[in-house]
NUZAVO-512038 format. One line per 5 residues: their letters; for each residue y, x, z of N, C-alpha, C. Coordinates in steps of 0.02 Angstrom, whole numbers, padded with zeros to 5 digits. Each point is the difference from the previous one (the first is absolute). Example, Ala and Ser with C-alpha at 12.3 -4.5 7.8 and 13.67 -1.06 7.14 Angstrom:
2
AS> -00284:00660:00390:00059:-00045:00000:00060:00045:00000; 00053:-00018:-00036:00059:00042:00003:00055:-00039:00037
//
This chain:
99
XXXXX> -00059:00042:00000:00059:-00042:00000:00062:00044:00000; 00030:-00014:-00017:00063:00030:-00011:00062:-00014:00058; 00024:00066:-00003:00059:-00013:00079:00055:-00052:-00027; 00007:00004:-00065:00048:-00054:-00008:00005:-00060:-00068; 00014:-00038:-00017:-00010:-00023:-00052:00003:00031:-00060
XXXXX> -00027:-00032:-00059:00003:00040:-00066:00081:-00039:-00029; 00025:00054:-00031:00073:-00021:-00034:-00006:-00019:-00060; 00008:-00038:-00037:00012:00012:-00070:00076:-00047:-00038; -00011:00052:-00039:00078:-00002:-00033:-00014:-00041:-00088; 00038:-00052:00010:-00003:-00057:-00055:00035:00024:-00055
XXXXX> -00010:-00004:-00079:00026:00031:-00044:00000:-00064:-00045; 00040:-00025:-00036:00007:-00027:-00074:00077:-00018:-00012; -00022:-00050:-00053:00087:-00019:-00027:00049:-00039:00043; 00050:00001:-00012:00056:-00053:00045:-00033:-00064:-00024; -00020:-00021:-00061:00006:-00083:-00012:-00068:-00014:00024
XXXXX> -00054:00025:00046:-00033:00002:00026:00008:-00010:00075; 00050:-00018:00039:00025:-00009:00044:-00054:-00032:00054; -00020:-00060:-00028:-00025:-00055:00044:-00083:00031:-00003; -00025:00037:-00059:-00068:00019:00020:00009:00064:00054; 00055:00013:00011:-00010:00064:00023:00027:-00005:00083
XXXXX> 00028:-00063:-00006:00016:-00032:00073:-00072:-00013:00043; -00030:-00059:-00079:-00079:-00016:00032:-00053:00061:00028; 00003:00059:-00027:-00052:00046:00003:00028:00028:00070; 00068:00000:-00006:00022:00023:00072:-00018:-00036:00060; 00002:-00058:-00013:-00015:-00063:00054:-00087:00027:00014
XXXXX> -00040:00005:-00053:-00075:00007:00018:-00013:00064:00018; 00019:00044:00008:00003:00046:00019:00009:00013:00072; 00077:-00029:00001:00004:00021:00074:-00018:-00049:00049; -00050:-00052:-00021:-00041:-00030:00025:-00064:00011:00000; -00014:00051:-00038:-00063:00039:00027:00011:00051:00044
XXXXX> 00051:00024:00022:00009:00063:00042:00028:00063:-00028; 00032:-00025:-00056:00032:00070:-00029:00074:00026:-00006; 00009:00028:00025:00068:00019:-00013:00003:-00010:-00083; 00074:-00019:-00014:00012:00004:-00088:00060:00005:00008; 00045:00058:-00051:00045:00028:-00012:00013:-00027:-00094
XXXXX> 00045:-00043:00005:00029:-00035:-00067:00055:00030:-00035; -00009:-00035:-00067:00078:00050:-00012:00053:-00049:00022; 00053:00016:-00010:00090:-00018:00016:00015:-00078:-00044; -00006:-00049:00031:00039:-00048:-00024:00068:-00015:-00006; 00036:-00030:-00050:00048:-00026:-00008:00023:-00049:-00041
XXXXX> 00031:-00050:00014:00038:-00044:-00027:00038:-00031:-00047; 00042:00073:-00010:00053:00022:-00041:-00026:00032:-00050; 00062:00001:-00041:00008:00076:-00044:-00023:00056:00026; -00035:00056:-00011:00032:00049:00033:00014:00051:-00046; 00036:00055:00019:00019:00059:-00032:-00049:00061:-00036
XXXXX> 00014:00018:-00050:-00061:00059:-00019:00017:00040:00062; 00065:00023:00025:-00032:00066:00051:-00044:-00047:00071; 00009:-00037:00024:-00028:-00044:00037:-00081:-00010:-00018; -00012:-00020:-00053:-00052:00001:-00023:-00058:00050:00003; 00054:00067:-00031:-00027:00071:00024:-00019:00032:00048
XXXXX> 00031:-00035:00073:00000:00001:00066:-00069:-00034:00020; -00009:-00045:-00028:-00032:-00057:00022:-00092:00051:-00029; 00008:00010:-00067:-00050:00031:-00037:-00027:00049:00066; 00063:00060:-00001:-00038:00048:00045:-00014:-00017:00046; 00023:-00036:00062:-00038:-00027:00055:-00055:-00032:-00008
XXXXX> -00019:-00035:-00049:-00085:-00044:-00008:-00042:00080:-00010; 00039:00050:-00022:-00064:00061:-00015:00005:00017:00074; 00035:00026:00051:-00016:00001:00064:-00043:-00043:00042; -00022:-00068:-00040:-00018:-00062:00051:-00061:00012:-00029; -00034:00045:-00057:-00051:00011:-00011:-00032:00056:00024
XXXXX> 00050:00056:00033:-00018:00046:00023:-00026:-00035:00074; 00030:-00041:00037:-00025:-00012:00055:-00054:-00033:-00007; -00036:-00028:-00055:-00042:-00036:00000:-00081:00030:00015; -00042:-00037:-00018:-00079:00005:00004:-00025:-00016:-00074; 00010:-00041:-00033:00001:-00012:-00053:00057:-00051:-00046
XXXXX> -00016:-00016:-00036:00069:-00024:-00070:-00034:-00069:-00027; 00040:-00050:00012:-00036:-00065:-00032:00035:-00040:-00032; -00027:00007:-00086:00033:-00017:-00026:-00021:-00059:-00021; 00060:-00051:-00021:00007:-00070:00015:00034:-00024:-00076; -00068:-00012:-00059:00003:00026:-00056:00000:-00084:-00043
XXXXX> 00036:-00092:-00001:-00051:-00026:-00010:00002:-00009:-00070; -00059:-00022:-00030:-00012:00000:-00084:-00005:00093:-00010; -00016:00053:00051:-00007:00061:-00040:00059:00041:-00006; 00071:-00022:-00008:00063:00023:00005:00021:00056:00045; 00017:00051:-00032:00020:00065:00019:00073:00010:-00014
XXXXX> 00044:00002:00021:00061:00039:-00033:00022:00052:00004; 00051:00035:-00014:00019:00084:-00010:00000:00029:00053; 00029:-00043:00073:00036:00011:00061:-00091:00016:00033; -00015:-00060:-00017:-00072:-00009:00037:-00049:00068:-00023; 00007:00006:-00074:-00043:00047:-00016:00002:00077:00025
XXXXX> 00067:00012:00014:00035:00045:00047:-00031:-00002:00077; 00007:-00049:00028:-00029:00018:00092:-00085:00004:-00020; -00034:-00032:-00057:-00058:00013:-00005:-00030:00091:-00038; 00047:00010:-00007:-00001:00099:-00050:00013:00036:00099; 00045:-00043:00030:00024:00046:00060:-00052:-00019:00038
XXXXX> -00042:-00033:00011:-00050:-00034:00048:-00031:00048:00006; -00033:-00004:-00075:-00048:00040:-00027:00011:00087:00026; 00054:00011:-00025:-00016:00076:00024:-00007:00017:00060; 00034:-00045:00046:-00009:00000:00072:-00049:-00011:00054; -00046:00002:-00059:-00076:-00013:00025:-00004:-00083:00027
XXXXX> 00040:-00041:-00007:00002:-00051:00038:-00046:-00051:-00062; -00074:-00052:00004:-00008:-00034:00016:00048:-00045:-00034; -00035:-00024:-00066:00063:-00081:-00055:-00070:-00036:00010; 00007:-00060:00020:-00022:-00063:-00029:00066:-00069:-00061; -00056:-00044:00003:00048:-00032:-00067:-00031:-00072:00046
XXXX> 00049:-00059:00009:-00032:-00072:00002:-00020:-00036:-00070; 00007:00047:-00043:-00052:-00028:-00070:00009:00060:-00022; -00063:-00001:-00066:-00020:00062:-00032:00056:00012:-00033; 00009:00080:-00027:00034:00010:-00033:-00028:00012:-00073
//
């Protein structure tokens, strides 16, 4: 058993919002810590954006593994990115559908 819970850090698109709310909800109702990316509302800014980018690669460094939250198969550039950084980091990608 493990001294503390397993973390994992949620990866896909913004218009994916609500699956990625849901996976969060089942998750941390199984006992897992989960580290999401940055919501917002608004507009936001490319440098903001850029801010936002590099901190989800830190939220993967803290992680255990990377779960990506893919539906119909859908990958995008941003996504395909924390999945190239996952990867080298030895960290552990799953997909909630095949890719």
């Amino acid at each position: 058993m493990l001294d503390r819970p397993e973390i994992v850090c949620i990866c896909g698109s913004a218009r994916f919002v609500d699956e990625m709310r849901e996976a969060n909800r089942d998750l941390t109702f199984a006992g897992v810590i989960v580290v999401a990316p940055g919501e917002a509302d608004e507009v936001i800014s490319d440098e903001q954006k850029a801010v936002l980018a590099a901190l989800h690669l830190r939220k993967i460094d803290l992680a255990d593994r990377v779960l990506v939250v893919n539906p119909g198969g859908y990958i995008g550039e941003s996504t395909s990115r924390e999945i190239a950084y996952a990867h080298a980091a030895g960290k552990p990608v799953s997909f909630t559908n095949p890719v």
